[in-house]
C-alpha positions in Angstrom: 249.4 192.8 180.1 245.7 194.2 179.6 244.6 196.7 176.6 243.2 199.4 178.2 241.7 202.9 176.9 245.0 205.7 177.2 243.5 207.9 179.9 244.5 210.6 177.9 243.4 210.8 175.0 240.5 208.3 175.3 242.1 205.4 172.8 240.9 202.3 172.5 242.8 199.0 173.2 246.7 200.4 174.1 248.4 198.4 176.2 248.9 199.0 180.3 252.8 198.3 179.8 253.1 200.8 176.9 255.5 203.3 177.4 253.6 205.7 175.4 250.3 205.9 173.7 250.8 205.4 170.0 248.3 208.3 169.4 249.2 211.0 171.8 252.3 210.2 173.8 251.0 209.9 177.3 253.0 207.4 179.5 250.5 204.5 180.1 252.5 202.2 182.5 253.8 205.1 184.8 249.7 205.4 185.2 248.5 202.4 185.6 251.4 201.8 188.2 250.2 205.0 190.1 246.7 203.5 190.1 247.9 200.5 191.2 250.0 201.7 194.4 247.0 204.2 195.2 244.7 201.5 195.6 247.0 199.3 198.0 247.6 202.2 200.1 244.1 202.8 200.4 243.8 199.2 201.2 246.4 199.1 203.9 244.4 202.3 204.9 241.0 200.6 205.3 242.3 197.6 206.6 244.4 199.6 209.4 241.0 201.3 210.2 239.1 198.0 210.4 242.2 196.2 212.5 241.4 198.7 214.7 237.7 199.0 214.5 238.0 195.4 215.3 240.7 195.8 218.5 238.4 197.9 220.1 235.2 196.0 219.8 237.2 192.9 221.2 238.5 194.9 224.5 234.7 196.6 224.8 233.7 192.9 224.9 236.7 191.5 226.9 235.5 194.5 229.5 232.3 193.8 229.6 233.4 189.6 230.3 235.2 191.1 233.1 232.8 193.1 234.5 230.2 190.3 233.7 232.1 187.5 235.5 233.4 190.1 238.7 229.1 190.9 239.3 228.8 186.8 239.3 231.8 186.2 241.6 230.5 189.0 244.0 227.1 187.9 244.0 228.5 184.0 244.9 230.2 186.0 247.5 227.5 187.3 249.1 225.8 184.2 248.9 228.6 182.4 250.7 228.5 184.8 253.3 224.5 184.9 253.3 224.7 181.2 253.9 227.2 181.2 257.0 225.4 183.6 258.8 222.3 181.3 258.2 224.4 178.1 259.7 225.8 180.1 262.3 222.7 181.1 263.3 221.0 177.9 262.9 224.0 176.2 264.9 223.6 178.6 267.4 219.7 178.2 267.8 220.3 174.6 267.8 222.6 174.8 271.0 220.6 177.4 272.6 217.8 174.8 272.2 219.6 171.6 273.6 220.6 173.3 276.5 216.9 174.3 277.3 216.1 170.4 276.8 218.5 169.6 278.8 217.5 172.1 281.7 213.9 170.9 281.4 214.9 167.3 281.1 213.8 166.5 277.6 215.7 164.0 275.4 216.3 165.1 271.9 215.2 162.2 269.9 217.3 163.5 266.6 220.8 163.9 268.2 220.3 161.5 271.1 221.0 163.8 274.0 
């Protein structure tokens, strides 16, 4: 229980419980329980519009992970493939070269042929 002032007629110190104001009639609890079921619907309210304020910001940023974490798995990708064309090239220069040493005669001192 709080005193309040009646919102009706402006008097000072009625209770927010009271039934009536003692000076002009008006129903103080029905009021104050209107107020109060006002302001927690426009707290569910807000908080609805913040849940989903807040939902959305987390699959912008789950979207932008993804697409984040895709770009690096492609560009290992590339760089996989980048690299086995580099060994398979190297592996093939490498043959092509031991087979000229070994039509000209020359021993390869690193492989032993």
């Amino acid at each position: 229980m709080a005193l309040v002032k009646c919102p009706e007629c402006g008097r000072e110190r009625v209770s927010d419980t009271a039934e009536a104001c003692p000076d002009c009639g008006y129903n103080v609890r029905a009021h104050y329980e209107r107020v109060k079921e006002e302001n927690e619907k426009r707290l569910e309210e807000e908080e609805s519009v913040l849940s989903a304020e807040r939902e959305s910001e987390e699959e912008k940023t789950l979207e932008e992970e993804t697409a984040s974490k895709e770009e690096r798995i492609s560009e290992r990708q590339n760089e996989r493939m980048e690299s086995g064309r580099y060994l398979e090239n190297g592996f093939q220069i490498q043959q092509k070269d031991i087979i000229l040493m070994s039509v000209l005669g020359i021993r390869c001192e690193n492989c032993g042929n």
